[in-house]
C-alpha positions in Angstrom: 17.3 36.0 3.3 14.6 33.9 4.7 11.6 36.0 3.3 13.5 34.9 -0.2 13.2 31.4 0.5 9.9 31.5 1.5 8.9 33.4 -1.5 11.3 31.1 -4.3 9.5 28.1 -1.8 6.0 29.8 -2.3 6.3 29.7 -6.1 7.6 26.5 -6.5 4.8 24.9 -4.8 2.2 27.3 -6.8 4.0 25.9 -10.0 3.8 22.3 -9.2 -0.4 23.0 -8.3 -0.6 24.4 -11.3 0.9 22.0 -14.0 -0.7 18.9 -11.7 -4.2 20.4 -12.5 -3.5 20.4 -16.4 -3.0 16.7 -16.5 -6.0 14.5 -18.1 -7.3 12.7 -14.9 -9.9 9.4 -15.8 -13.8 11.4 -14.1 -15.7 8.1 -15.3 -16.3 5.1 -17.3 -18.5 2.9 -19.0 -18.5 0.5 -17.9 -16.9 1.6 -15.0 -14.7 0.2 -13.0 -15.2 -2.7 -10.8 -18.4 -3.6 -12.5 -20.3 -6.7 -12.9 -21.7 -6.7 -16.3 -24.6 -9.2 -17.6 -24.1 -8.6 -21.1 -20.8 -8.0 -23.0 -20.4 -4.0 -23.8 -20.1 -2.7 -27.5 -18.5 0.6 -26.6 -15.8 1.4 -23.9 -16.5 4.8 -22.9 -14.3 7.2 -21.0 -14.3 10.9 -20.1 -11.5 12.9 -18.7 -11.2 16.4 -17.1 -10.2 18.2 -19.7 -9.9 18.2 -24.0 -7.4 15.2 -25.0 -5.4 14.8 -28.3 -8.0 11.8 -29.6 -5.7 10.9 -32.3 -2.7 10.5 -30.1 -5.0 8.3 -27.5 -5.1 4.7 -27.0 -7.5 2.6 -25.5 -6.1 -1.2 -25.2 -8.5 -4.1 -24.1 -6.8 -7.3 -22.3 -8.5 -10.4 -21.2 -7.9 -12.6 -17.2 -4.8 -14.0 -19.3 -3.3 -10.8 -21.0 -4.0 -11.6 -24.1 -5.0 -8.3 -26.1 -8.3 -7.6 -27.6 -9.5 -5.3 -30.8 -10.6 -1.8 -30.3 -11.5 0.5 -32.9 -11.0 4.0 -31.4 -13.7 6.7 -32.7 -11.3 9.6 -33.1 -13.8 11.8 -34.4 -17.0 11.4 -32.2 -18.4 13.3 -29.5 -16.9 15.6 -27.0 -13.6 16.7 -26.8 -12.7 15.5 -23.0 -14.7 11.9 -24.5 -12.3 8.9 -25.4 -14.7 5.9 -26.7 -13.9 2.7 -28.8 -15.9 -0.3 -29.9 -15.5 -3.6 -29.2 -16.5 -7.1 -30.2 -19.1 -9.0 -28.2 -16.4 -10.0 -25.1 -16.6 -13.5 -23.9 -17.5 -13.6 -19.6 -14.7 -13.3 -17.7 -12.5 -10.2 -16.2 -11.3 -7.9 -18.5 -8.9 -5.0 -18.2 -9.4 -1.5 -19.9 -5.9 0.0 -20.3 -5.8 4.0 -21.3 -3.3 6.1 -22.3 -3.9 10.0 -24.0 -2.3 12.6 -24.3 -3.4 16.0 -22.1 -3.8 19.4 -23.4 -0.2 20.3 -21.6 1.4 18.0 -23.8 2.2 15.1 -21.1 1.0 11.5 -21.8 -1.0 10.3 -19.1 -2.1 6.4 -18.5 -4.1 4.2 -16.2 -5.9 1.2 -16.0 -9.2 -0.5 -14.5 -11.1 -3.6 -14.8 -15.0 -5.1 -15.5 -16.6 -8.9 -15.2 -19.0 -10.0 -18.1 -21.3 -12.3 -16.5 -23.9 -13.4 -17.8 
């Protein structure tokens, strides 16, 4: 009985390892997070581990006080594990780059991180 259990045990923890690695996880940014920028960005930029569903991916842009800004997400450009979007010349100040896409396994994945233009 316990060589069961340690088996059904041994399979349910290989099945959890396994569908964890399928998710989309953020590998980088531009800008990337935390960064002081001198100039205001035209492109938001960010690449994942793996091919996302582009047209079922969001990239929101929020300023210090919430309030949201306009991103036009290129749906069609580059590599498939690439999310980018332009952007309006950004004012100085803290802004938040908000993410949300959708993996290859079919889960929805989000996250968030912040940048300073300061000229």
């Amino acid at each position: 009985m316990t060589a069961r259990w340690a088996i059904l045990a041994g399979a349910l923890v290989l099945a959890v390892a396994g569908s964890a690695r399928a998710h989309s996880l953020l590998l980088e940014s531009a800008p990337g997070a935390g960064a002081v920028l001198a100039a205001s960005p035209r492109e938001l930029s960010l690449r994942f581990n793996n091919r996302i569903e582009k047209k079922l991916s969001t990239i929101r842009l929020r300023d210090e006080h919430g309030a949201a800004r306009a991103v036009t997400v290129l749906v069609a450009d580059g590599p498939v594990d690439w999310l980018k979007g332009t952007v309006d010349a950004l004012p100085a100040g803290a802004w938040r780059v908000e993410w949300r896409v959708l993996s290859t396994d079919g889960h929805v994945v989000s996250g968030s991180f912040s940048f300073r233009v300061a000229p």
